[in-house]
N, C-alpha and C positions, 0 to 999 in steps of 0.2 A: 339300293337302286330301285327306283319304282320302274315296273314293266309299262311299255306305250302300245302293247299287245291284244292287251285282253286276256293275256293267260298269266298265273300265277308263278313266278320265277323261281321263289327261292328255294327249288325243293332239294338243291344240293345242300345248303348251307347245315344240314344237321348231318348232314354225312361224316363220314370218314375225312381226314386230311390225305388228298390225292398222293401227297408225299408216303403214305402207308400202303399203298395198294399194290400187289407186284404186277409188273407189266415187263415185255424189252426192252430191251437197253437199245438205245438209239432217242432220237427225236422225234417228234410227228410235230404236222407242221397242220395248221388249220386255214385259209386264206378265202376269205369274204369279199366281196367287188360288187357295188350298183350303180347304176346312173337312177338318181329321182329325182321325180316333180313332184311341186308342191307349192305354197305360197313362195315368192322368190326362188333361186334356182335355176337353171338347174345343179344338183348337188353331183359333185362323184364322193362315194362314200368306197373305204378300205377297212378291213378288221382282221388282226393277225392274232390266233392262239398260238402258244408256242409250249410245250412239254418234253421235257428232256429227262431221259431215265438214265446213267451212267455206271460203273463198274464203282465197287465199297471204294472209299476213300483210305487213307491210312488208321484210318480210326474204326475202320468195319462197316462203317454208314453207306449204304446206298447212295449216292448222289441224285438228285431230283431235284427239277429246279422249272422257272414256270416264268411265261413275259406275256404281256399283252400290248399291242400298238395298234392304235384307232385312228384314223382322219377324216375327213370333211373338208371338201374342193368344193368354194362356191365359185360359178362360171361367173355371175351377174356382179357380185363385190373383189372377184379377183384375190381371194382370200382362203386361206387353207390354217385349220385350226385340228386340233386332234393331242392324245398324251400317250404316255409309253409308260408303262409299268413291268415291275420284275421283281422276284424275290432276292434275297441274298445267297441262295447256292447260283442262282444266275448272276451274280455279277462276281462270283470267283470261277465262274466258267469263262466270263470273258477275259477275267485274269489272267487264267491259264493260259488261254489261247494268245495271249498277247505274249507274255512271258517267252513260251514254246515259240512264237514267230522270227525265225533268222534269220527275214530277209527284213523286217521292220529297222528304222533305222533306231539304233541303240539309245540317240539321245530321247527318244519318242516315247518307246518300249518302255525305258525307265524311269519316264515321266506319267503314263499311264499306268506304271506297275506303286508306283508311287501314293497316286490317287487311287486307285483300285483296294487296295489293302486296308482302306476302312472298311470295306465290306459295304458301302453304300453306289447305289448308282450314280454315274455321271450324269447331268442334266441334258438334253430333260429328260432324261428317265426318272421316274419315280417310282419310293419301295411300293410293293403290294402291302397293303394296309391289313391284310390278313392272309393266313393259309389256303394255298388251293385245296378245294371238298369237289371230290367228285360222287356221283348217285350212286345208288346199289347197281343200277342195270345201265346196259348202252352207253351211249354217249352223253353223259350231266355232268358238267364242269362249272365249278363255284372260284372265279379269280377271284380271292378273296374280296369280295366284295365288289369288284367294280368291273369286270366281265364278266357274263354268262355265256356256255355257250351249250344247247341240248338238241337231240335230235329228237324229235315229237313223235308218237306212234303211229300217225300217217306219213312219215320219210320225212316232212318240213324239218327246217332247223331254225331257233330262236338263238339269237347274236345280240346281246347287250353289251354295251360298255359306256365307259364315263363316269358320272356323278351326275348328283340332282342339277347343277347348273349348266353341264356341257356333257353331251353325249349321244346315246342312238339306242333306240330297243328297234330293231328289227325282225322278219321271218319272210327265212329264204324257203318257197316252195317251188315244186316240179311242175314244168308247164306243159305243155305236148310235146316238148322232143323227147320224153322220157328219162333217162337216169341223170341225178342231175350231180355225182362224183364221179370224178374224172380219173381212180384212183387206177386204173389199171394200164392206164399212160400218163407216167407224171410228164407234165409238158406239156398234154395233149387240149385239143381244142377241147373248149368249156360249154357244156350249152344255159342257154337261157333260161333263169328259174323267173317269177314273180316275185316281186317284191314288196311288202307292203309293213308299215310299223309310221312311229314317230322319230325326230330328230331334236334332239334338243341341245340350245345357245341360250345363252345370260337366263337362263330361267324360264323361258319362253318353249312352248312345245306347237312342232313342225308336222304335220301330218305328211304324209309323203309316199309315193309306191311308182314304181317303176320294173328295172331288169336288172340282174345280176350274173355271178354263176358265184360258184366255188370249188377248191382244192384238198382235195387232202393226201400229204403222200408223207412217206418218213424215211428219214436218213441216218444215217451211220452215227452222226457225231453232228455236234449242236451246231461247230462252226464245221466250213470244209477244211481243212488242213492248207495251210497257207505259205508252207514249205515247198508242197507238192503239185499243191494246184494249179497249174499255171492256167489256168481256164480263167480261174477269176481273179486272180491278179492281174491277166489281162484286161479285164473288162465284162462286158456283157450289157447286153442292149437285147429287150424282149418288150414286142409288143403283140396285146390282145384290141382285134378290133369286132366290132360286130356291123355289121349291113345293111342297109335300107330295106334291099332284098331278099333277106330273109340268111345271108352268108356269113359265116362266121372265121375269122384269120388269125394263127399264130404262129408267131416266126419269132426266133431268136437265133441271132450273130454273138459269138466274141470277138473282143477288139476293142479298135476306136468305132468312133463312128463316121468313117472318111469313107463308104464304100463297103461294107462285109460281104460275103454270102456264106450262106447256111442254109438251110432247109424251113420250109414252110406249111404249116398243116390248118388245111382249110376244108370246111364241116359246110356240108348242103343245107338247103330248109330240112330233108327228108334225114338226116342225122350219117349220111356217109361224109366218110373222112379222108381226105385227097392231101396226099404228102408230094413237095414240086421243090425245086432247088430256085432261091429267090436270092434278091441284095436286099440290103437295106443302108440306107444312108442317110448321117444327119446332118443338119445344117443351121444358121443363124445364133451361132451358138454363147449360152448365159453362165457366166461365172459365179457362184455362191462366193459372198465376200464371209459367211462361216466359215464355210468350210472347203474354200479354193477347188470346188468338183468343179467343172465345166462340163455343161450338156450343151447338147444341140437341144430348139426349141421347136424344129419341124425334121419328121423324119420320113422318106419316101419310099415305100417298100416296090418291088416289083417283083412279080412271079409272071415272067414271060411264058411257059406252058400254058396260063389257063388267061392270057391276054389280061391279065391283073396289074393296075398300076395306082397306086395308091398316097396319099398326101395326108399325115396324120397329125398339126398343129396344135401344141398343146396350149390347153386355156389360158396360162400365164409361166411366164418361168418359178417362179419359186411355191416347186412341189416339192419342197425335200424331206426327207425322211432324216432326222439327223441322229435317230438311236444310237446307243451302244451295238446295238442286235449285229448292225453291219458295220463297221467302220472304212471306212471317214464318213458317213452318210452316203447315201441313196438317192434318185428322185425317181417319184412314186405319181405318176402326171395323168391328169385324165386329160384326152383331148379333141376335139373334134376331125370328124376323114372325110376326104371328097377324093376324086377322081374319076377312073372309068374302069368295068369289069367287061370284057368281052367287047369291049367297044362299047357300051353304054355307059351312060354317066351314073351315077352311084355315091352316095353320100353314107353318113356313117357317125361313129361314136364310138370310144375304146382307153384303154390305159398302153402307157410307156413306160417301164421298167428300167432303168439304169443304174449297176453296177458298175462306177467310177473305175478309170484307169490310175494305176498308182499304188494306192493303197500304204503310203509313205516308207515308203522302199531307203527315200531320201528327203530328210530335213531340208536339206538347200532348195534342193529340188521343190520341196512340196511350197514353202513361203515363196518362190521366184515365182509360183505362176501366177502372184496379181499382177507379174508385171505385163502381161496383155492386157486385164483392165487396166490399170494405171494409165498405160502408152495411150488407152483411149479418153479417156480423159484430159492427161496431156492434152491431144491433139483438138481436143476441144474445147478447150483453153487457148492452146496456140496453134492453131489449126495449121494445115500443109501450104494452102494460099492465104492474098489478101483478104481479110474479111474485116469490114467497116465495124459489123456488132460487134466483133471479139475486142479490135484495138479500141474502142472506144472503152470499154471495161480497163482495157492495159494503160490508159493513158487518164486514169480517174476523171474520164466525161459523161459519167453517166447522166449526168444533173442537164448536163447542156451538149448533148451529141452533136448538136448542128456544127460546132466550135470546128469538130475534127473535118477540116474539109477532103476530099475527093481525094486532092493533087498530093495527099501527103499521107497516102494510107500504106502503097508500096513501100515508101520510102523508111517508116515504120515498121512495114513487116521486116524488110532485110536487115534493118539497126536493133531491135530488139525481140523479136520473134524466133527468127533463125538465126540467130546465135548460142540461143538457147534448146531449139529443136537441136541442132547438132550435134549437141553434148548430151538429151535425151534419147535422142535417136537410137544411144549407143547406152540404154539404159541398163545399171548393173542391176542387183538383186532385188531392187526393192524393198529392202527390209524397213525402212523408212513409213512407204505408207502400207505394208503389212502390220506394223505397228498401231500406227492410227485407226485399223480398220478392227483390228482384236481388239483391241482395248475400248472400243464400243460394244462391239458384241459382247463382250467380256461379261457384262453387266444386264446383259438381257436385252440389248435394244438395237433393234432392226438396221445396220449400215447402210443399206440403199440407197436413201434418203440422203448419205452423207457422201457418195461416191467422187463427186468433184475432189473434195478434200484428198483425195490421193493424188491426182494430178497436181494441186497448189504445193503439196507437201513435195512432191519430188520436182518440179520445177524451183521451188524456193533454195534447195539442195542445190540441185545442180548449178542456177544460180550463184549458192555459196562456194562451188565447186571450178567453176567460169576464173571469179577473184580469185582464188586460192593460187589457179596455174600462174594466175598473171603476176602475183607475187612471188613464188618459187621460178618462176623459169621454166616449170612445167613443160616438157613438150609433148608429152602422151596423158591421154586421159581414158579409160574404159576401151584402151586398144585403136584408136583412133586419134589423129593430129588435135592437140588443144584447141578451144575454141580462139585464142588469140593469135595465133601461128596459122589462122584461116584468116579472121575475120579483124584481125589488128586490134591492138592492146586496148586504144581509148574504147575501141565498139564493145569487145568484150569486157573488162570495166564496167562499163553504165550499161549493157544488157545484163550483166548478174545481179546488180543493185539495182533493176527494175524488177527484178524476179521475184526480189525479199516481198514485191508488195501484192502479189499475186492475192495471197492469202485472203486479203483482205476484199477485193471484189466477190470469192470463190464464197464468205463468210455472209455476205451479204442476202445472197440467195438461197442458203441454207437454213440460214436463222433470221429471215427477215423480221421475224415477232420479238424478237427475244434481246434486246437490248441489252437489259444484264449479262446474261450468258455470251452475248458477242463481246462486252465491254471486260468480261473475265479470261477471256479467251485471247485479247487482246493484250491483255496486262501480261499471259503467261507467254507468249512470242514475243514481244518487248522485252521478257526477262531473259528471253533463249540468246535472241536476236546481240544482248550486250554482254553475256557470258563467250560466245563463239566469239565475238569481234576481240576481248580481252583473250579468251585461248588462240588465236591469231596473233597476235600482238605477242606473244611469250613463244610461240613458233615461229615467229621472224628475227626476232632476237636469239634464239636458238639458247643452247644452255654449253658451251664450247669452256666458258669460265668456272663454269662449275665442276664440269666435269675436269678439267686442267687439276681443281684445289682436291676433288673427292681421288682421283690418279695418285697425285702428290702424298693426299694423308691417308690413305686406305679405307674411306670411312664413304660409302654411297649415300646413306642417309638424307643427306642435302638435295646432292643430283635429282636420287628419285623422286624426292619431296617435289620439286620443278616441277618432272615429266608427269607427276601426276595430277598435279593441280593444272599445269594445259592440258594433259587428255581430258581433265573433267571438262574444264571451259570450253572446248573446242569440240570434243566430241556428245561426254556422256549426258550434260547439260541439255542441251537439245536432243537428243532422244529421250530422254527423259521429259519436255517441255511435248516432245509430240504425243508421247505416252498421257501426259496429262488432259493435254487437249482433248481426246477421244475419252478419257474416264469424264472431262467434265458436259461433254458431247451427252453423255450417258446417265449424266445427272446422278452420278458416283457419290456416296456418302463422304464426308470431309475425311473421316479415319481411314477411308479404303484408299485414296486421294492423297495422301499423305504415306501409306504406306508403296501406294503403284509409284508412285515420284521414287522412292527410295531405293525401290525395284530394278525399275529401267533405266535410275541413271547407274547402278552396277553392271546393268546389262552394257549399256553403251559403255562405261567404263571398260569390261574386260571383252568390250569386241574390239576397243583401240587397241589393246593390249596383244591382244590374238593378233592385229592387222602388222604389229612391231616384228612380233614372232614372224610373222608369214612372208615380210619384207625380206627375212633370212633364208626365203623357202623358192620367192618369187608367187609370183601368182597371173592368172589365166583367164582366161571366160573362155565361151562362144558365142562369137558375131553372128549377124543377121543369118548366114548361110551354112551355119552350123560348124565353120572352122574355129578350131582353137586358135588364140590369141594372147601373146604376152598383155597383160594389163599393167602389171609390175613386174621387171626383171630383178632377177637373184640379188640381194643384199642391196638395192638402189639406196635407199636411206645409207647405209653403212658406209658402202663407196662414195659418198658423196660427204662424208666425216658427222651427218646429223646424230644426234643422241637421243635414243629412243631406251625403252623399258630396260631391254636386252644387256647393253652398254651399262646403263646405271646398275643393274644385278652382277654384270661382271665385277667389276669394283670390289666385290665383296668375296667373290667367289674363283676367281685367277687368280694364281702368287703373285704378289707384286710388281717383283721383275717384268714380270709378261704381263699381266695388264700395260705398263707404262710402254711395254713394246708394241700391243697392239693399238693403245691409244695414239703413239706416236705415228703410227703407220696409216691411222685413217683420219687423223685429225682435221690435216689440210683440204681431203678430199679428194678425185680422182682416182685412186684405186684401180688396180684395174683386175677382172674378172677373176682369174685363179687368186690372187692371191686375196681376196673378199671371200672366196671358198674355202681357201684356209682357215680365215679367220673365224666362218661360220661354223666349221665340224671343227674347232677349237671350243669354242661358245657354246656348243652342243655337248660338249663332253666332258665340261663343267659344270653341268647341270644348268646354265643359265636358262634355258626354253624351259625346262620342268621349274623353275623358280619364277619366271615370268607365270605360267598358264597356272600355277599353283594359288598366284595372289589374286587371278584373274576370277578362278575358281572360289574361292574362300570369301573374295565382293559378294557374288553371285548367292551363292547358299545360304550367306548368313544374311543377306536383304529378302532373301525368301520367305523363309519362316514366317516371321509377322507379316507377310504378304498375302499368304497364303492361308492364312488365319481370316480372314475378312475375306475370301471371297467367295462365290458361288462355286458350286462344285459341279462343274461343266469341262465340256469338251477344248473349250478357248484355255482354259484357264492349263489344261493338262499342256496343249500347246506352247505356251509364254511361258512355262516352267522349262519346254523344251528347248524355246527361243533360246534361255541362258546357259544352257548348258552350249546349244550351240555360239553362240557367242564367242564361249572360253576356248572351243576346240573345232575348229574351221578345217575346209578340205584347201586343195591350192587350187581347185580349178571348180 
C-alpha cells in the first residue's frame, strides 16, 4: 500500500505477528469518521480496526483474530464503495457466535454454520492477505497488508486502507478542542480533528481534507452475546451530528425507529458536555432488497431542554454495511441537518448508525418483509385508482396510447385491475419475488434496478391463483372471499389471464437495451407459463383412479409418480422458471444456471410437498390488522377426497385393511371435521408426515451440493441454502 501522506508507513511490517504479542482478553474497537472536500465530493469516509484477544482454545492457543471495514459515501455520484477484510480466527469467531445464538432461527444458524466451516469469509468479506504486525511501541498496526493504523509522536493518527486501486491514506489530527479520544465515555460526544491525506478509486488519487473524530473503547467479547442482549436484538439507532455553530450532538435510542427516547449528549464550541432526555424518530423508510433491513431515510431528533429540533437526511438510501462483523447488515449513512437550535436556524453535517431490528429470530418472518416492497410495486403497476399511464401498459398500447380513450379507462380499472388488487391486497409471503430478488443478488448484481419485477412476479401469481379458484370452487383465498365470489367468474377469468402478461410491459423497461436477454427471458416464462398450464390440467383431472388401483394392489408407486410430476408442473417448474429469470437477470454463467434451475425446482418441489403436510395441520396468516386468520382449514384437501403426497405415502405404509378403510371414507369427499382428525393423527402415527418431509428433504440436499459448488460465497447464498431447508419444514402460521 503506498502512503498519500508524506510519511513512511510500513514501519510495522517487520515487526512481530500482533497474534504474538500478549495483551487482554476482550476486543478493542478502533472507529475513524470524515466529511471531505476535494475534487468532486463531498465524500463521507468510515474506517473500522477491529482486534480481538480471547481465552486458549482447546488446543492451548490463544485466540486472536483481526477485521478491517472501510468506506467511501460519495454525496455528488450517490455512490458508496469500500471492502471488509478478516482473518481466519475472525471468521471462526463469527462461527461461534452464530452457532451459540438460540434465538437465531435453526434453519439459518445451520445454513451459516454450514458455510462458516471452511474457514473463509462470507462475501464481501475478504481474507487479510497477510498477518497482523503490530510496532515495538504505542500504537503500530500492520493489517496485513491493506490497513494501517499508527499513532504518530505528536498524538496525530495515520489510517490506511485499501489497495493500490481503491482506497484512503488519511491523518486524523487534534484541532483546538483538545483531546481528540473520547475513551473515557464510550458513547460520548467526539470532537473535531482535522483531516487531511488522499482518496483513492480506479487508480486515480483524490487529494482531500476536511473534519472527523474518532473512537476508541473495548469490550468484553468480539460479538455482544445475542441470547442476552436484548438491547440489540432490539435495534438501535445512533446518530452523530456536527453544527454550523460550532455544536456538536449524540444521541442514541433502542428500538424501532417509530418515536424512541433516550438520552442526548451535546458538546459546546468551548468543549462542555450537556446530557438532556431527547426522541428521535425515523421516517420514509428504504428496504435493502440484500439484505430485507428497513431503514428510515430521514430521522428527526428533538431535545426540548435546550430548544433543539433537528432533521438529519441521509445522502441516499443505500449505505449499508453488509459485513459478517454484524449480521444481517448495518447502515452506515452520512447525512446532511437542518433545523433550529434555540430558535435559530442551524444547518449541519453528521452520520446515522443503524443496528436492524430482527436479527433473523425467524426465517418466515425475515423473507416476508419484501412483501412491503413488493405491495409497492404492485400498486405501481396496478395502482389504487384509474390511471390512463398504468392501463395503457395493461392493455399493450404503448405503441398507440391515443387508442385507449377516456370513457373506458374506469371501466378497465374495475375488469382487470381490481380484481387482481384484491387477491394481492391480501398478499401471502412472498416467497415468489424474494426468490427473483436473491437470485440476482446472488451473483453480485445490484437488484434495484430490477424492483418492478417483484410486483410483475406476484401479480402473474396471483393472477394464476384468480383461475385456479375459478376452477376448484375455491371460495377462500389468503383468508379473504375469492376473487370470483366478488367479482364473477367471467371478470375473474380474463383478469388472471391478463395478469400472465404483466411481465412483459414490467421487462420492457427494465431491459430496454437488451433484446437478447429479454428474448431469453421470454423463452424461460413461456416454458413456466405451459409447464403450470399441464400441472393444472393433472390437478383437475385429479388422480382418484389411481389411487382406487394403488388401494386395491398395495403398491403406491404409480400414485405418487402422478402427484409428483403435477407438483412439478404446477408448482416446482415455475419457481424454478423465477429462480432462473433473476440468475439470468445477473448474467449467471451457463453451469451456475443449470445448476440454480436444479436447485429451486427442489426447492419448489418440497415446498408443495410441506404445503400437502400442512393441509393436515391447517394453516393461518395475519391480515391487514394483525388478526390471525384461517387461510387453509384442517385437512381441506383430504375432506374434500383430493390426493395429495400424504395419501400416496399411506398406501405404503397403513395395513391394508385400513388404508382401503380410510380411502373409502374420504374418497367421495365431504368429510366432516372429527372424523378428518382422525384420519390425520392416524397418517401421523404411521409415519406418513415424516415420509412425506423426508423425500422433500433428500430433493433439497442432494440438488444442493453441485449448487453450491459454483457459487459465490456470500450472504445470499447462506440465505437460499436456508430458503430449502425452510421449504421442507414450514410453521402453520
Amino acid at each position: 500500500m503506498t502512503g498519500g501522506t508524506g510519511t513512511e508507513v510500513p514501519r510495522a511490517r517487520s515487526a512481530p505477528d500482533a497474534c504474538d504479542l500478549p495483551r487482554p482478553e476482550g476486543t478493542r474497537w478502533w472507529r475513524f469518521a470524515a466529511l471531505l472536500y476535494g475534487e468532486g465530493g463531498p465524500f463521507g469516509v468510515t474506517c473500522l480496526f477491529l482486534r480481538h484477544h480471547g481465552p486458549a482454545t482447546d488446543t492451548g492457543v490463544p485466540q486472536s483474530a483481526h477485521a478491517l471495514v472501510w468506506a467511501r459515501a460519495d454525496a455528488a455520484t450517490r455512490t458508496r464503495v469500500g471492502e471488509s477484510w478478516m482473518d481466519p480466527a475472525a471468521v471462526e469467531l463469527i462461527r461461534r457466535t452464530v452457532a451459540g445464538d438460540r434465538h437465531m432461527d435453526p434453519r439459518v444458524r445451520d445454513a451459516f454454520g454450514e458455510a462458516l466451516a471452511q474457514g473463509r469469509p462470507l462475501g464481501p468479506d475478504r481474507p487479510l492477505p497477510g498477518p497482523v504486525r503490530a510496532g515495538a511501541t504505542g500504537l503500530d498496526l500492520d493489517f496485513g497488508g491493506v490497513g494501517v493504523l499508527r499513532e504518530e509522536d505528536d498524538g496525530s493518527h495515520l489510517v490506511e486502507a485499501g489497495t493500490e486501486g481503491s482506497g484512503l491514506s488519511l491523518r486524523f489530527a487534534v484541532g483546538d478542542l483538545g483531546s481528540a479520544s473520547p475513551e473515557q465515555r464510550e458513547g460520548g460526544p467526539v470532537p473535531r480533528l482535522e483531516v487531511t491525506g488522499v482518496l483513492r478509486q480506479d487508480g486515480a488519487h483524490t487529494a482531500v481534507r476536511g473534519q472527523g473524530w474518532y473512537e476508541h473503547f473495548h469490550s468484553r467479547s468480539w460479538h455482544q452475546d445475542p441470547a442476552t442482549d436484548q438491547a440489540l436484538r432490539a435495534g438501535r439507532t445512533r446518530v452523530r451530528l456536527h453544527l454550523d455553530n460550532g455544536w456538536e450532538v449524540h444521541a442514541c435510542a433502542t428500538g424501532g425507529s417509530d418515536g424512541r427516547a433516550g438520552r442526548a449528549l451535546l458538546r459546546t464550541p468551548q468543549g462542555e458536555v450537556i446530557e438532556a432526555p431527547m426522541t428521535l424518530r425515523g421516517s420514509s423508510p428504504w428496504t435493502s432488497l440484500a439484505t430485507l433491513n428497513t431503514y428510515a431515510t430521514v430521522y428527526e431528533l428533538t431535545v426540548p431542554r435546550t430548544a433543539l429540533d433537528l432533521r438529519a437526511r441521509v445522502w441516499f438510501p443505500k449505505q449499508e454495511n453488509r459485513s459478517s462483523l454484524v449480521l444481517p447488515g448495518t447502515l452506515e449513512a452520512w447525512a446532511d441537518v437542518e433545523g433550529a437550535f434555540g430558535g435559530e436556524p442551524v444547518r449541519g453535517w453528521g452520520t446515522v448508525d443503524v443496528l436492524p431490528l430482527g436479527r433473523f429470530d425467524d426465517f418466515e418472518e425475515h423473507i416476508t418483509r419484501i412483501r412491503d416492497t413488493t405491495s409497492q410495486e404492485i400498486r405501481r403497476l396496478f395502482p389504487d385508482e384509474p390511471r390512463r399511464r398504468e392501463l395503457v401498459t395493461v392493455a399493450g398500447l404503448e405503441e398507440r396510447p391515443d387508442v385507449l380513450d377516456e370513457l373506458v379507462v374506469q371501466t378497465l380499472h374495475e375488469s382487470l385491475v381490481r380484481p387482481i388488487r384484491h387477491i394481492t391486497d391480501g398478499l401471502g409471503k412472498s416467497m415468489r419475488s424474494y426468490v427473483t430478488a436473491a437470485t440476482i443478488e446472488l451473483f453480485g448484481v445490484d437488484s434495484e434496478p430490477y424492483r418492478s419485477l417483484l410486483g410483475a412476479v406476484e401479480i402473474l401469481h396471483s393472477g394464476n391463483l384468480t383461475v385456479d379458484d375459478v376452477e376448484d370452487r375455491s371460495p377462500m383465498r389468503r383468508g379473504r372471499p375469492a376473487v370470483h365470489t366478488v367479482f364473477g367468474e367471467a371478470t375473474a377469468i380474463n383478469a388472471g389471464t391478463a395478469a400472465y402478461f404483466v411481465l412483459d410491459g414490467v421487462l420492457r423497461r427494465v431491459l430496454p437495451d437488451d433484446d437478447r436477454l429479454r428474448r431469453r427471458i421470454y423463452e424461460v416464462y413461456l416454458g413456466v407459463m405451459r409447464a403450470a398450464h399441464a400441472g393444472q390440467a393433472l390437478d383437475i383431472a385429479g388422480h382418484r383412479e389411481a389411487m382406487d388401483a394403488a388401494v386395491a394392489g398395495g403398491d403406491a408407486e404409480a400414485v405418487l409418480r402422478r402427484v409428483r410430476v403435477t407438483h412439478r408442473l404446477k408448482t416446482a417448474v415455475p419457481v424454478r422458471g423465477l429462480a432462473e429469470i433473476g440468475g439470468i437477470v445477473a448474467r449467471a454463467e451457463e453451469r451456475q444456471l443449470a445448476a440454480l434451475r436444479d436447485y429451486f425446482e427442489a426447492v419448489g418441489m418440497a415446498y408443495q410437498v410441506s404445503d400437502d403436510v400442512m393441509d393436515l395441520r391447517g394453516l393461518s396468516a395475519r391480515d391487514e390488522t394483525g388478526e390471525t386468520v384461517a387461510t387453509k382449514h384442517v385437512a381441506e384437501d383430504l375432506r374434500a377426497g383430493k390426493v395429495t403426497m400424504p395419501l400416496g405415502h399411506a398406501v405404503a405404509l397403513l395395513p391394508g385393511p385400513l388404508m382401503r378403510e380410510v380411502w373409502a371414507t374420504v374418497r367421495g369427499g365431504g368429510v366432516d371435521a372429527a372424523t378428518a382428525a382422525e384420519i390425520v393423527t392416524l397418517l401421523e402415527g404411521h409415519g406418513v408426515i415424516d415420509a412425506c418431509l423426508d423425500e422433500a428433504e433428500r430433493m433439497v440436499d442432494q440438488a444442493w451440493g453441485p449448487f453450491h459448488d459454483l457459487l459465490p460465497g456470500n450472504h445470499l447464498a447462506v440465505m437460499i441454502r436456508a430458503l430449502g431447508r425452510y421449504a421442507v419444514r414450514r410453521e402453520r402460521e
